[in-house]
N, C-alpha and C positions, 0 to 999 in steps of 0.2 A: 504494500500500500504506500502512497505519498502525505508525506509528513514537509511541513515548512518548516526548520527547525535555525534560530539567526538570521533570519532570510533568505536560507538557502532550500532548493527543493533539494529532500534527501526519498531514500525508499528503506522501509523496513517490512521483516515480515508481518501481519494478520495477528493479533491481540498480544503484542508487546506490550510491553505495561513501561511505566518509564522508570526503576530501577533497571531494567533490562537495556532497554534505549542507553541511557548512562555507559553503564555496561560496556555496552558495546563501543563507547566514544569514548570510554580508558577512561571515563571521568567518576571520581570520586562524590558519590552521594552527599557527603557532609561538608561538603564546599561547592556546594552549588544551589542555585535560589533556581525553579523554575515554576514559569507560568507557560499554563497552556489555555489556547484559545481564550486569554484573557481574564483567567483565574489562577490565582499564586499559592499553588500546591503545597501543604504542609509536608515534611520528610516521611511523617506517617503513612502519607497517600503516593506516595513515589511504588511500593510494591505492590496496590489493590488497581491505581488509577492505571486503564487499557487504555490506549493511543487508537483513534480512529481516522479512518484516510480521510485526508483534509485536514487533520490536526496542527493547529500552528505553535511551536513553542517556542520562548524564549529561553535562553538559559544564561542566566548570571553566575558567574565562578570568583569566591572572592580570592584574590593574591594577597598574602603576607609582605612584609618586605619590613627596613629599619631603615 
């Protein structure tokens, strides 16, 4: 299915959930803020929330630094 995901069109398989999504983008769940189609997902809902074709996400990743 097609997912917009930073403004990029990406593809992933049929009931990914977005722990999975992450996952797959190497990206660390507890450093990342995302919203999908305009709702800003608590970390609880990263493993329950299924991604549907169409789905737009943003994904915010905070960096450290001194």
């Amino acid at each position: 299915m097609k997912i917009l995901c930073n403004g990029e069109a990406q593809e992933t398989p049929s009931g990914t959930r977005v722990a999975d999504y992450l996952s797959q983008l190497g990206l660390d769940a507890s450093s990342v803020v995302v919203e999908c189609d305009g709702k800003i997902l608590t970390r609880e809902e990263y493993a329950s929330h299924v991604l549907q074709d169409g789905s737009v996400l943003e994904l915010i990743r905070f960096v450290g630094g001194g």
